[in-house]
N, C-alpha and C positions, 0 to 999 in steps of 0.2 A: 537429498535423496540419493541412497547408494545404486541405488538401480534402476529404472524405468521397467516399468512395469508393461508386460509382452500386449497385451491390449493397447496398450499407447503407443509402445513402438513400431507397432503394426499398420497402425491409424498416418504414424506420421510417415511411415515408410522409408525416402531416401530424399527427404525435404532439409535442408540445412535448419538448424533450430539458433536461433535469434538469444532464447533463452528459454532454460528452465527452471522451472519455482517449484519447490516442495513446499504447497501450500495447507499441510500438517491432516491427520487424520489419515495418513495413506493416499492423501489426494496429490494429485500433482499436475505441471499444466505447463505445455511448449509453446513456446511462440516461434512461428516461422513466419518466411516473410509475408505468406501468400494467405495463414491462418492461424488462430490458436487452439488448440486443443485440449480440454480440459476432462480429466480423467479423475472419476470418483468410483473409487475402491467399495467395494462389498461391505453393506454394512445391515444391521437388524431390520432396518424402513425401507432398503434399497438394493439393486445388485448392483456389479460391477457395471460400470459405462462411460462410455468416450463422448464429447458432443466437440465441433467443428465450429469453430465461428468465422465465416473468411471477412478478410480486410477490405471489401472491397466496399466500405461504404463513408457517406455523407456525413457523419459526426461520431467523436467519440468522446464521453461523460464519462465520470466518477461522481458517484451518489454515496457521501458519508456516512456513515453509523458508528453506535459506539467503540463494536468491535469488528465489525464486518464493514467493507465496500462495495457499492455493487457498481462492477463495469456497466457502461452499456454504449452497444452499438445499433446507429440506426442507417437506414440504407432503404432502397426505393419498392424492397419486403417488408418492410417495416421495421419494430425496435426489439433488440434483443439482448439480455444481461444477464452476466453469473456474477456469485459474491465472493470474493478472496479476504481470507484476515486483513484487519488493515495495516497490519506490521510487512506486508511483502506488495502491498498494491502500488508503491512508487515502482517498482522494480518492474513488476507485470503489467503497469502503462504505458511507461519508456521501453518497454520492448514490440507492444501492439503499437505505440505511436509510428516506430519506428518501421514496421509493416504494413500499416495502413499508409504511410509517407511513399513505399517502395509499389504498393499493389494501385496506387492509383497517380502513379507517376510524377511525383512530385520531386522523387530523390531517384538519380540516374541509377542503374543495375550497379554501377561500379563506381559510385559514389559512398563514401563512408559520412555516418551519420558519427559526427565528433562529441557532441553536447548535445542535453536536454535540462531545460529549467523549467519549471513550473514555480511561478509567483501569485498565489490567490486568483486574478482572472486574466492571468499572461503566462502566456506561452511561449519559449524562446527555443529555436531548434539551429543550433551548430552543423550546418555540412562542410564537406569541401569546395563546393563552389558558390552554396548561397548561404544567407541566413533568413529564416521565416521567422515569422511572427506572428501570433492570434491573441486577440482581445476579445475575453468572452467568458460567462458561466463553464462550457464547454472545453476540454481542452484541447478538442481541435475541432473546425469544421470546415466548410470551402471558403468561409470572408479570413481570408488568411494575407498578409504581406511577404515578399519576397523583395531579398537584395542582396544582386548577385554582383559578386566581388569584384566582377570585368568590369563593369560601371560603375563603380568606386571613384568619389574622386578623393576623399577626404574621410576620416577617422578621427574622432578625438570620443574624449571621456570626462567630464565635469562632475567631481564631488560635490556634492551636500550632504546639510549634515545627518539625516535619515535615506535619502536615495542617493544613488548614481545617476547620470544620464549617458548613455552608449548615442555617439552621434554620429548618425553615419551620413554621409554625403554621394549625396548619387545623382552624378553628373550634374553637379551645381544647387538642388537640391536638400534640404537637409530635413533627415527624420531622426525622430528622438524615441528613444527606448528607456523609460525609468525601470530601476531595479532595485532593490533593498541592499544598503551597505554589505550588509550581513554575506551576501554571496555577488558582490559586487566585484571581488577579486575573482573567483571561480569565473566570472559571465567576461573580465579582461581579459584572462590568459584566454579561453576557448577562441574567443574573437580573433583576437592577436595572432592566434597561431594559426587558425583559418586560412586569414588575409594575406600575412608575412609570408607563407609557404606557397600560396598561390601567386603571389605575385616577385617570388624569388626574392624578400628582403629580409633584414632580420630588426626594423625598429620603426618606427612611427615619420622620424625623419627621414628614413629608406626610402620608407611607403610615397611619401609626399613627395621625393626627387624622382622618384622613378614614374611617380605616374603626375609628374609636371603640377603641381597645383601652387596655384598663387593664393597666399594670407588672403582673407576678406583684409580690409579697412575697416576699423572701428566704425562700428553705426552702418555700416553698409546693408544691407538686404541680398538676402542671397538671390539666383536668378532664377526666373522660371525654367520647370521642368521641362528639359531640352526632348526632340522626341525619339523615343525608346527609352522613356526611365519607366522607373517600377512605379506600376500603379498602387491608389489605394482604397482597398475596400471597405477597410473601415477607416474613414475620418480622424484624423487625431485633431481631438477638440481642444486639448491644454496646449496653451502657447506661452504661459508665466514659466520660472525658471524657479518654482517653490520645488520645494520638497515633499511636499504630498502623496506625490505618490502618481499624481494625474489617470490620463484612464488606462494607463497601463499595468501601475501597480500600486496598492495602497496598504501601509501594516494592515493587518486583519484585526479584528476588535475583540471579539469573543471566538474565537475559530481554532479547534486544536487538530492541527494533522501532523503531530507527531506520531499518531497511533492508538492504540485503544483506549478507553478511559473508563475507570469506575474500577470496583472490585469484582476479581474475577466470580463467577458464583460457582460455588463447590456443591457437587448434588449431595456431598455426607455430612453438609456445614448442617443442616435442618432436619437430621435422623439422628435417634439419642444414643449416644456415645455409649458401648460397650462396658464401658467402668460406671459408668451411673447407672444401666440394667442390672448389675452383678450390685453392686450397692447399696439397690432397692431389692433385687432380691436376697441378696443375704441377710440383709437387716430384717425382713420380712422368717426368715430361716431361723434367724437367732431366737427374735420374738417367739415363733411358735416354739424352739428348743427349749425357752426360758419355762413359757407357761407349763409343756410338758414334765422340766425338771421340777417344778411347784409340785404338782399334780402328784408326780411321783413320791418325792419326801413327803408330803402327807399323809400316802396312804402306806408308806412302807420307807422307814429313811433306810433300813439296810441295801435298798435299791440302787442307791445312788452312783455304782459305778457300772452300774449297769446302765443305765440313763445318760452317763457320759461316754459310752460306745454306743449306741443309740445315735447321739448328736455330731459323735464323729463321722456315724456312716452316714448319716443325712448329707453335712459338710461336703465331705467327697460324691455324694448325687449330685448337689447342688454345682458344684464347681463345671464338673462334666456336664452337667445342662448349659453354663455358662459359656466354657469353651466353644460347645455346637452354637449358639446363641452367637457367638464372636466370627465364629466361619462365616455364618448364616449372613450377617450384615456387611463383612466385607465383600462378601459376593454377589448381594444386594448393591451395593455400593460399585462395584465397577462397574453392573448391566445402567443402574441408572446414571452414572457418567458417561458410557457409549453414548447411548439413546440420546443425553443432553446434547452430546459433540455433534452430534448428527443432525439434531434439529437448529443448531447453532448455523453448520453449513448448509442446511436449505430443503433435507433431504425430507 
C-alpha cells in the first residue's frame, strides 16, 4: 500500500507499527505492539471503518479456509476474529505474535524478537535472551516453554532423516525440540546466533568452553533439574530418537498452508459472453433479412437492391444494439465483481 489511509493513521496515531499489510481490496491493517488495527475501505455493503484488537490476551489461533484465514483472539472478554487472504496471514501472525509476546510480558521492551517458526502444532520463537516454545492447535497460548540462554549449559543439533532435533541443555537437564529438515537450517542459524551473541562466542566449542560443560559419558543419564531451571508446562512425552516428528512436530498428511487453493471464481465466468449475444443475435438478423429478401423477389424481383439497403441499415441497428449490449455487461460485470470481493472479506 502506497499510502495509509487518514482513518488509520489517525487510529494508530504515534504508536510504532510492528507492521503493515495491504491486505488487498483498499483494506489494510497495522500491527503495533500494544494492538492491530484493521481498516476496511468504503465499499457498496459497508462504509469506511477502523476496528482495534489489543494484545492483551490468553490465546492466539488461525482458523484455515480456502482463501481466507480467520485470526482470532480470545482474552478474559471473550473471543474475537477478522479474516485476512491467506497469502499475507504468516506475515500478520508473526507480527501480532510478536505483540501479544511484548503486551503481556513475555519479551523485555528492549528485547528483539529474532525468529518465528511455525511447524503444524509447534511454535518456535527466537529472542535475544530466551527461546519459547508451544505445542498445541493454537499458535500460542500461556502452556508455553521458555529457555533462557543464562542457564544453558549445553547446545547440540541431531540430524535425521525427516526431522531435526535442537537439544538444549539447561543446567544439566536436556529438552528436545524436533523440527522438519526442510527449515532445519533456518531454526540452526536463529539459534546459533541468539546464543553465540549472547554469550560473546562465535562457535559451538566457544559455547561449551566458556560456559565450562563436561561431555556426558556414553550411557550416562543426564542429572536432575537443578533448582532454577525452566519449568515445563507441557510434558514432552516422546523420549525415542525417531523421526516422527514426536509431539512437537509431525509432516502434515493432507494440510495445505501454502495459501489459497481451488480456482479463483470470476463473477463474468457464468454470464454469456458478448460475442455469443451478437451471434445469436445477428444470426437471428440474418434469418429474418433472408425471409424478408424471399418475400420481396417474389412479389417484385426488380426490388431487390432495395432489399439489400434495407438489410444493410438493419445491420448497422443491430451492431449498435450490440455495442450498448457490450458496455451494458461490462458494467455489469465489475459491480458484480465488487459486491463478490466484499462478500469474500466478510463485509
Amino acid at each position: 500500500m502506497d499510502e495509509i489511509p487518514g482513518r488509520l493513521r489517525a487510529a494508530v496515531g504515534d504508536e510504532p507499527a510492528i507492521e503493515t499489510v495491504d491486505i488487498g481490496g483498499g483494506d489494510a491493517l497495522v500491527v503495533t505492539p500494544e494492538e492491530t488495527y484493521l481498516y476496511r475501505s468504503e465499499g457498496l455493503l459497508s462504509d469506511e471503518s477502523v476496528a482495534a484488537y489489543p494484545h492483551d490476551v490468553d490465546r492466539l489461533a488461525v482458523e484455515s479456509g480456502r482463501r481466507k484465514n480467520a485470526v482470532v483472539l480470545e482474552s478474559y472478554e471473550g473471543e474475537r476474529e477478522f479474516t485476512v487472504p491467506a497469502d499475507v496471514t504468516d506475515v500478520v501472525v508473526a507480527a501480532m505474535l510478536e505483540g501479544v509476546l511484548r503486551t503481556t510480558g513475555v519479551v523485555g521492551p528492549e528485547e528483539a524478537v529474532r525468529a518465528q517458526f511455525r511447524f503444524s502444532d509447534l511454535t518456535l520463537v527466537v529472542a535475544d535472551e530466551k527461546l519459547f516454545k508451544h505445542v498445541g492447535p493454537s499458535v500460542w497460548n500461556e502452556d508455553f516453554e521458555m529457555f533462557d540462554y543464562e542457564s544453558l549449559t549445553d547446545l547440540n543439533f541431531q540430524e535425521g532423516s525427516v526431522a531435526t532435533q535442537v537439544v538444549l541443555e539447561i543446567q544439566g537437564r536436556q529438552h528436545r525440540v524436533k523440527v522438519p529438515n526442510e527449515q532445519a537450517g533456518r531454526v540452526r542459524r536463529a539459534v546459533q546466533s541468539a546464543v553465540f551473541e549472547h554469550h560473546g562466542v562465535s562457535s559451538l566449542g566457544g559455547l561449551r568452553e566458556k560456559i565450562a560443560v563436561e561431555e556426558p559419558e556414553p550411557g550416562s543419564e543426564p542429572d536432575e533439574a537443578a533448582p532454577g531451571a525452566v519449568s515445563d508446562p507441557v510434558p514432552e512425552t516422546d523420549e525415542t530418537d525417531d523421526d516422527s516428528g514426536g509431539v512437537d512436530w509431525s509432516p502434515p498428511a493432507d494440510q495445505d498452508v501454502t495459501g489459497p487453493r481451488g480456482r479463483p471464481t470470476d463473477p463474468e465466468a457464468d454470464a454469456p459472453s458478448a460475442a455469443a449475444v451478437g451471434d445469436r443475435t445477428a444470426g437471428r438478423a440474418t434469418g429474418a433479412g433472408d425471409d424478408e429478401g424471399e418475400d420481396a423477389s417474389g412479389a417484385d424481383a426488380g426490388a431487390g437492391s432495395g432489399s439489400v439497403e434495407s438489410l444493410e441499415a438493419r445491420i448497422d441497428d443491430l451492431e449498435a444494439q450490440l455495442k450498448r449490449q457490450n458496455d451494458l455487461l461490462e458494467s455489469q460485470g465489475e459491480t458484480i465483481e465488487q459486491l463478490v470481493e466484499e462478500l469474500r472479506r466478510g463485509r
